[in-house]
N, C-alpha and C positions, 0 to 999 in steps of 0.2 A: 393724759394730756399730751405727752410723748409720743404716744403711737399713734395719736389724732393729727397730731402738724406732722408725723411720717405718711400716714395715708392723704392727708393733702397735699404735701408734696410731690409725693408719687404718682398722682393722678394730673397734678396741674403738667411736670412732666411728662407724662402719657399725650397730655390734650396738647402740649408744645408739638410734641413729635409728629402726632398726625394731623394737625394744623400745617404741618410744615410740609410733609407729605401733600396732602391737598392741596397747596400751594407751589405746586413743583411745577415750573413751565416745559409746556410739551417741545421740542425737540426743533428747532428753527429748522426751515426751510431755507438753503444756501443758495446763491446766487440769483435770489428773484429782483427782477428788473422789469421796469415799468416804461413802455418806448411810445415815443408817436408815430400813429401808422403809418409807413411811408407811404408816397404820389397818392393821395387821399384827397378828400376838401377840409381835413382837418375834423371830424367827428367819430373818431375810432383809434384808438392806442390799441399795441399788440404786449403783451405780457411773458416772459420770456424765463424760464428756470432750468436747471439741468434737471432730468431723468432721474430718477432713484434706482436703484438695479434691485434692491429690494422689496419693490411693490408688487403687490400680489394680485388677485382679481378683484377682489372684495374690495382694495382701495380708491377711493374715489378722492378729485379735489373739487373742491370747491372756491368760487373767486369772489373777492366784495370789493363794491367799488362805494367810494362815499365823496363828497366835496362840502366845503365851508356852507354853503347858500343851503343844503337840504339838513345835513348834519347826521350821523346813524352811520350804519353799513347796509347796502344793498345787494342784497345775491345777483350777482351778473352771471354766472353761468355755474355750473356742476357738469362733471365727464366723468368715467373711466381711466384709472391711471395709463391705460393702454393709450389712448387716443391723444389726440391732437399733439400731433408732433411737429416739430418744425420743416418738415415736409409737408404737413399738410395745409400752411399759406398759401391761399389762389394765386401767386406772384410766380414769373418766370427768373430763372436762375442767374441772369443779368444784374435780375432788380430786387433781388433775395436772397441768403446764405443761409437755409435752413438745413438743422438735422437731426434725423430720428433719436439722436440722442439727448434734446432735449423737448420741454413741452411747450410750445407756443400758443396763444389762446389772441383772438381779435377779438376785440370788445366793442359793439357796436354802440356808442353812445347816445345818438340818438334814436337806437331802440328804446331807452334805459329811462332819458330824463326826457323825448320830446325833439321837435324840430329845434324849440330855443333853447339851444345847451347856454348851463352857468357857467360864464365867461372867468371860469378860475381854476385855478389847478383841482385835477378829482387826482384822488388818494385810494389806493390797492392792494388788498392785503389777500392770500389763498394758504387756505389751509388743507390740510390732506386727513382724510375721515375713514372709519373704518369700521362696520358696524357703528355707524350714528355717532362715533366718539372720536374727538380728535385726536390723532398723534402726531401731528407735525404743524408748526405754520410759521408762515414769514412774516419779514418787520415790513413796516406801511413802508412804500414809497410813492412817488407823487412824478405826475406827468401832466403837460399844459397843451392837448393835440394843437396843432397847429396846420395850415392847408398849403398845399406845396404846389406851384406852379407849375412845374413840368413834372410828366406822367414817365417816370423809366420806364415802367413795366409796359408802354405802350410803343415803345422803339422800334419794334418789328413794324409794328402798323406807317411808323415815321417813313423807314426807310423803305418798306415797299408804295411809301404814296409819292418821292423824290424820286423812285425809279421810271412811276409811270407820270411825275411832271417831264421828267428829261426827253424819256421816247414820244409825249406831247409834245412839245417843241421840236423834237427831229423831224416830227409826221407833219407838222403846218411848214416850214421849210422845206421839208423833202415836196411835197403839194405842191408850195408854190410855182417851185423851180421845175418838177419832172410829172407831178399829179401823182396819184396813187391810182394802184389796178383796185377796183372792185369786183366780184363775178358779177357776172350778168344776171341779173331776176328777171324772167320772163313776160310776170305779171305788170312792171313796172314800163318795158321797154312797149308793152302792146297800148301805152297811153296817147300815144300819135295816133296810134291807128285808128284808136277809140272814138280820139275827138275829129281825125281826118273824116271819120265817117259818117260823123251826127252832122257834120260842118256841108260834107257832101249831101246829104239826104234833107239837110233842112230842118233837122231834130233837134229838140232839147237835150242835154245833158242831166243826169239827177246824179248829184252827191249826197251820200247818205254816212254822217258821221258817228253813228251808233247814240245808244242811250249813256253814254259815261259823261262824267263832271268832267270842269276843266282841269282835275285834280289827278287826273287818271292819265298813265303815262302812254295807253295807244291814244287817249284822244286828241295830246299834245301833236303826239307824231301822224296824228290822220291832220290837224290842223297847218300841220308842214306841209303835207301832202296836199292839200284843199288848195295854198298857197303858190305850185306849181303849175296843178291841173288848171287854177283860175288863169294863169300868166297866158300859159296855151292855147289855151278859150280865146282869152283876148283878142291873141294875135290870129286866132283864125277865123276870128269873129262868129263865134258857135254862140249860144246860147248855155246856160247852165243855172238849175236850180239847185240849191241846197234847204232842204227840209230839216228845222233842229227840236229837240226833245228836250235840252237842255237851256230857257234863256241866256245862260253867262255865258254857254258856249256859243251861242248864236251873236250874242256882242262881240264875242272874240273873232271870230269868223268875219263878221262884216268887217269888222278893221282890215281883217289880212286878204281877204278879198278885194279891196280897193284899193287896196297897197300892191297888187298884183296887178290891174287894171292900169296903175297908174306907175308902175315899174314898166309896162307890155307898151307903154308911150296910148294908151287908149284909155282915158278916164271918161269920155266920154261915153263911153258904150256902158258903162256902171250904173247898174240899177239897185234902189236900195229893196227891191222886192226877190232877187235873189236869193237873200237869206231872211227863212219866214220862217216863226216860232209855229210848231202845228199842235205839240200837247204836250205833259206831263205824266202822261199816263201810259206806261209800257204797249199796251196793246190798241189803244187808243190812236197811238201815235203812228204803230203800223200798218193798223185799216187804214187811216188817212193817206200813206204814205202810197201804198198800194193802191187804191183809188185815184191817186194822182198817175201812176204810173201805167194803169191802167186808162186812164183817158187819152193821154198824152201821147201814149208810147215813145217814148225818148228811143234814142238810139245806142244810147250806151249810159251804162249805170256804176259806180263806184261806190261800194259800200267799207268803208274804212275807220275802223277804233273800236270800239267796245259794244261788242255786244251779245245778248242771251236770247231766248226762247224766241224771239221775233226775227233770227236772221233765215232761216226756212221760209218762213212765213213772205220775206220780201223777197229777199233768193228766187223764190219761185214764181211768182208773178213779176218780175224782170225775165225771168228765162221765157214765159207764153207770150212778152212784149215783141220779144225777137230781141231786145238790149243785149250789145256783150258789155257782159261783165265781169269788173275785175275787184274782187273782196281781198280783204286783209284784217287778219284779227289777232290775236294774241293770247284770245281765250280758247283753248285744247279743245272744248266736248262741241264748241260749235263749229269747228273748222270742216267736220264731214260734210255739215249743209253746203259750204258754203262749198267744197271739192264735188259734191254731186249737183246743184244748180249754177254753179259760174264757171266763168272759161276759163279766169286766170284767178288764183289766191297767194297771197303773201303770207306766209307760216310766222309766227310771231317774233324774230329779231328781224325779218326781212319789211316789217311794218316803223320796226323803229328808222332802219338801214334808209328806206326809200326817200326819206327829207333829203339828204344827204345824196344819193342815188343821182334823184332828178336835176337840184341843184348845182352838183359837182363845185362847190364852194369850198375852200382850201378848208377851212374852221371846221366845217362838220364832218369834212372827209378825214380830217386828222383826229377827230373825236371818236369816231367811229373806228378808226385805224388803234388807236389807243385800248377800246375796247376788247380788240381783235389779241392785243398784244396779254392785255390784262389776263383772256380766257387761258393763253400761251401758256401765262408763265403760271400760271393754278393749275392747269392741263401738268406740265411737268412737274413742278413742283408735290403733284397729288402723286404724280407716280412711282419720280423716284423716290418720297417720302417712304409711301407706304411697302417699295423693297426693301429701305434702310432700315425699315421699322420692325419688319417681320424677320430681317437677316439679325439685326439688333436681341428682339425677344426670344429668336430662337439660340444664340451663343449668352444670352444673358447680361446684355450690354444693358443694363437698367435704367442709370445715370443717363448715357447716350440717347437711349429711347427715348424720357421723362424731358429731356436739351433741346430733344428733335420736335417733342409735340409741341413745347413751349413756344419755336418759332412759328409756329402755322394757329398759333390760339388767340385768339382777340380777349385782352382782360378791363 
């Protein structure tokens, strides 16, 4: 009976001890901390622990995020103890203090739960694994993201868009009081002579504003351009038709066209068949066009804004009319048509340039001027960046470099 209650003893101690044993907590993870992301809209906290100097390749961590509304732990992410370091937040050094010595992790939360995040605090917890087994993990902590109204990490963008309000208002002042020099466009200045000469001969004029929406940025500015040529007309009492591909564009157009008629003190001379819808259909539109210019023969042709496979095609039956003509486009692979069939062309900023050109109006001249200054200061900026960068990487200036690309990065 003796040696019976000794061997149950013995063994219930046995079963205490490795009870106790398997009941041993794995090794806390120190300093983890649960943060809201910063200049966010409020759907992403960053997670934040020191480095272990002890981890080896095989260790991996792993991160759970959980909230009240769902309940459980969800795997939000798994890494490489190597990786994500706090240099590796997309945020510039202004708007961030991170370092390789510790491990930073963004948690995109609306990857996780949905566009409609539960409006409650989600709860965090990573543990550190090693062959499938855990050896380390932290206590929960808990974070309420929140959406931040001003973007730090966007400060570069702040102060380079104040540099170029201020040289805006220098250029409309400087304008008003002295004007500003523009070069000379060739194509732009031979528009007197254009119209002087349909005016003298008795001819029509044809504006041709290409097949583009009123969405597209040469059509805007061929429709500036449409807006002078019409004023000109006016006053030299020419004639001029414009043929459109586009309805909305041809609405638009009639507006600015009689608004030019009736700027030129001649509203009278204003016909609403000046601007006529001819088709929708690319090639369609060009037989037409060409068949008009072919009866008519106009004396001078302007083909100005967007356009593809059909500017040869008109180009060249303007050139057998006798028309001088002067094209402008902004699309590269057509501009050889329009350098081997027209007299004058406008290479693509000089199509934007020429609203502004003909008008000599302080506002666009200063827009334009601003643009001028904008290309400036990216011109240098790109230059001496990229000696700082290379003098940098090659003495080992890392920091320096990493400071340098952060100013020139949009985040």
């Amino acid at each position: 009976m003796i040696k019976t209650k000794v061997i149950t003893l013995i063994a219930f101690m046995l079963f205490a001890a490795g009870s106790a044993f398997a009941a041993k907590p794995a090794p806390a993870i120190d300093g983890f901390a649960a943060l809201d992301m910063p200049y966010d809209v409020g759907n992403a906290a960053v997670l934040r622990w020191p480095a272990n100097p002890a981890d080896t390749d095989d260790t991996s961590y792993v991160v759970y995020v959980s909230t009240h509304e769902t309940g459980g732990w969800l795997e939000a992410d798994r890494f490489a103890a190597a990786a994500k370091t706090g240099k590796d937040i997309e945020l510039p050094f202004w708007a961030w203090n991170g370092s390789a010595a510790e491990h930073a992790v963004k948690i995109e939360l609306n990857n996780l739960f949905g566009e409609s995040l539960p409006s409650s605090v989600f709860q965090f917890r990573v543990t550190a694994e090693k062959n499938k087994k855990v050896i380390a993990e932290s206590a929960v902590v808990s974070v309420m993201p929140v959406g931040n109204w001003f973007r730090l990490d966007r400060l570069n963008n702040l102060i380079l868009l104040i540099v170029l309000i201020i040289i805006f208002f220098w250029a409309v002042s400087h304008a008003k009081r002295k004007g500003l020099f523009i070069r000379r466009i060739a194509g732009l200045d031979a528009i007197d002579e254009a119209i002087g000469r349909a005016t003298e001969m008795g001819k029509p004029i044809f504006y041709v504003p290409g097949i583009g929406s009123m969405g597209s940025i040469s059509t805007i500015a061929s429709a500036f351009i449409l807006g002078e040529v019409s004023k000109k007309v006016a006053q030299y009492d020419s004639q001029i038709k414009v043929p459109h591909y586009d309805p909305i564009v041809m609405t638009v157009c009639k507006e600015i066209v009689k608004q030019s008629y009736m700027e030129a003190g001649r509203p009278d001379s204003y016909r609403e068949d000046i601007n006529q819808f001819v088709s929708a259909d690319q090639f369609s539109y060009a037989a037409s066009v060409d068949g008009m210019i072919s009866r008519e023969k106009p004396a001078a042709c302007f083909y100005m804004g967007y356009f593809m496979a059909e500017s040869l095609l008109l180009a060249e039956v303007g050139a057998t009319s006798g028309a001088i003509q002067i094209a402008g486009t902004d699309v590269e692979h057509q501009l050889p048509f329009f350098f081997t069939a027209c007299d004058y062309t406008l290479i693509g900023e000089e199509l934007y340039a020429a609203g502004a050109y003909l008008s000599k109006e302080p506002m666009l001249l200063s827009a334009l001027k601003v643009q001028d200054f904008g290309k400036l200061i990216v011109m240098v900026s790109v230059f001496f960046g990229m000696i700082l960068v290379v003098l940098g990487a090659k003495l080992g200036w890392t920091d320096f470099v990493q400071g340098l690309l952060h100013l020139f990065k949009g985040y």
